[in-house]
C-alpha angles and dihedrals in degrees: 000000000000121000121200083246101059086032085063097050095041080061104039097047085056090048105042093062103043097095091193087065090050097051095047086059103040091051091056093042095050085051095046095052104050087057096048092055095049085050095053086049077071096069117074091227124020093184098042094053089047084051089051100046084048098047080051095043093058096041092060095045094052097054096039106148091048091057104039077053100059086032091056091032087062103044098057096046090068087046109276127147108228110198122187124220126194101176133005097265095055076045091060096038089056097048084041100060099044090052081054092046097061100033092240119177111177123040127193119202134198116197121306118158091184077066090057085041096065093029084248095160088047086056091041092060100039082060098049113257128128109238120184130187108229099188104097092236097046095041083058098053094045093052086056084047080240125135124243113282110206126008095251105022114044097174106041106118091067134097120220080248091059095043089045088058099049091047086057094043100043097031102024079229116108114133102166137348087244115122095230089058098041096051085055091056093052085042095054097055094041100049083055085049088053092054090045093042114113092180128026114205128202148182123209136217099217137349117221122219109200092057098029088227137131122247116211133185129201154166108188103039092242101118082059097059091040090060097033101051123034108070088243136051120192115191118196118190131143116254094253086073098091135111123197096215139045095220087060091080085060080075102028103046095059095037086052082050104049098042098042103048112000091252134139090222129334118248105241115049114161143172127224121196096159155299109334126301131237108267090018119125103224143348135115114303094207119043132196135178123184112198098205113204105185099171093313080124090057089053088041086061087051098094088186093051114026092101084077087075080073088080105133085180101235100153088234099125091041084053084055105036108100091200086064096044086048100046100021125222098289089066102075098058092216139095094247110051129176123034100327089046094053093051095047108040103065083058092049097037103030126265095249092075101017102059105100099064081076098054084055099084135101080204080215087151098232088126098055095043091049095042111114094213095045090245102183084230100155088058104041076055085055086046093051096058089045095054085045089056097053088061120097111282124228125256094253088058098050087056089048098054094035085069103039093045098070089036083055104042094050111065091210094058092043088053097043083046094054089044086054096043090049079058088046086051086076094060081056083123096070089057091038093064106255096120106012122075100283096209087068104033124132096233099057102094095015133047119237096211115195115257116243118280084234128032121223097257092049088048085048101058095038085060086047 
């Protein structure tokens, strides 16, 4: 039976290697990053505004429940439903039921990773309803039946020949393999889904407690559409997204900007309070939205690891991470993929199968340096493999360090063990590969180097 660890190595032993796929993502990567660093040149002071996300951050964390109160108070005096989840499945039920409520039958979606999170769009569609992605990039990789593969870009391990071929495929409808094409196509069939929608459902990048309103950010304009023009909006965001202020948006929204997709600012950024108004022009006339919870509390309780509930998910630590451009977003057979993702899933999806994201990492500490909000993300990897070590370990491993214990701890087996290991050295070829089946060698993505012919204490006493 798969685990989600070998799954893991089964995956990333067949994507390491592919050097396409490399390519593909270090080139999006080299051109992401020179504009991200001419856009941080923008801000007076880079270091001072990552000090101060992180102060606010921590503030809203930290006061959590006051927050999420006025957040939730506010909402509801201008007409929101406010719904409460404490784990994916009474997120589903509730959505659920509201689709039922009000007989929908096609819903439109803009981007939402806490939907990905709790599998929403998998139930949607075992219960019958059409549910389309209306975000360019997630409506691609729907169409292939594929996750998405990075928190910003979903589609970004595709090339415009591939998409063209999936449009053609999927739509019958593939001009050209130019962006611009390719993007009218997408835009013809969604605009028909809008007018068909009976519920639009969101995401949101912060809630705002002050105002008890939802912050989203956008490129495309689609997250506006999905909320103007279906009768019911639905958002659904976990409950770490908030920010106490207002003004707070005046820092986060740039710095959102600027790490997650080397912009200045992206170019929709609207605010949600509630259903429509009277004397508004559009807007929904019924307004939910569902604060999924999903273990964020337990990692509330975790004092050494809370800060990382100051995610904004801006993908910057996934651009940086050496282990994701290697292995790409797929690999990690989970929602939240790179460093953040690492840190975060063994708390949402329990430590026991979820351990070995953190061993993949170089902790080279790229991801802590680049994080906007100064997450310590290189050592919650280190904790997590401590906590994982405190677990019971598994009968093989007992075996393993009931025999090594009492050759370590006498200074004449462990001697007599590295003489015979220098003999076993010369067997190296069975390891390397050359016997053994090479696709699943040792050696292939790591270097078995000879020990030394003497070891330090043998050259010590021979210089006496």
């Amino acid at each position: 039976m798969s685990t989600p660890a070998t799954q893991f190595n089964e995956d990333a032993r067949r994507v390491a290697p592919d050097l396409r796929h490399r390519g593909i993502i270090q080139t999006a990567m080299g051109k992401y990053e020179v504009v991200r660093d001419q856009r941080k040149l923008w801000f007076q002071d880079w270091q001072g505004a990552r000090n101060l996300a992180a102060r606010t951050k921590f503030e809203a964390v930290n006061h959590l429940d006051q927050h999420l109160d006025q957040f939730a108070r506010l909402l509801e005096s201008r007409g929101t439903k406010v719904h409460w989840a404490s784990n994916a499945q009474q997120g589903r039920d509730i959505i659920l039921g509201i689709l039922r409520e009000k007989g929908a039958k096609v819903i439109v979606k803009s981007k939402a990773m806490t939907s990905e999170e709790i599998h929403l769009n998998n139930a949607m569609e075992h219960a019958g309803y059409e549910v389309v992605e209306s975000d360019l990039g997630e409506f691609i990789v729907q169409l292939r039946q594929e996750p998405p593969y990075h928190l910003v870009f979903p589609a970004m391990h595709l090339t415009r020949g591939e998409i063209r071929q999936t449009f053609q495929e999927k739509l019958n409808d593939a001009p050209s393999d130019e962006p611009e094409d390719l993007t009218m196509v997408a835009r013809r069939v969604m605009r028909q889904k809008y007018l068909q929608a009976d519920v639009g459902i969101t995401g949101a990048n912060f809630c705002i407690a002050e105002t008890g309103m939802i912050s989203i950010t956008e490129n495309e304009g689609n997250a506006r559409l999905t909320a103007a023009l279906p009768k019911t909006m639905i958002t659904l965001v976990g409950i770490e997204k908030v920010l106490p202020r207002l003004e707070d948006l005046a820092l986060f929204l740039p710095m959102l900007a600027v790490m997650g997709t080397g912009q200045a600012l992206t170019c929709y950024n609207t605010m949600y309070g509630g259903p429509r108004q009277p004397g508004e022009a559009d807007g929904p006339e019924e307004y939910h939205v569902v604060l999924l919870d999903n273990h964020r509390t337990a990692l509330l309780a975790d004092a050494e690891q809370r800060d990382a509930l100051g995610c904004i998910r801006c993908g910057a630590c996934l651009n940086v991470c050496p282990i994701f451009r290697n292995v790409g977003g797929h690999t990690y057979g989970t929602v939240y993929g790179g460093p953040i993702g690492s840190v975060i899933t063994p708390h949402l999806r329990g430590l026991t199968q979820w351990k070995h994201l953190s061993e993949a990492s170089s902790l080279c500490g790229a991801c802590t340096e680049t994080c906007p909000v100064k997450i310590d993300l290189h050592h919650h990897l280190l904790q997590n493999r401590r906590n994982a070590s405190q677990q019971k370990p598994s009968w093989w491993q007992k075996l393993v360090f009931k025999i090594f214990a009492p050759i370590a701890n006498q200074p004449g087996l462990w001697s007599l063990t590295t003489k015979f290991g220098r003999f076993g050295m010369k067997l190296r070829g069975l390891v390397n590969g050359t016997v053994l089946d090479p696709a699943h060698s040792w050696t292939k993505t790591r270097d078995l180097p000879p020990m030394a012919k003497q070891s330090f204490k043998e050259w010590w006493k021979e210089q006496k």
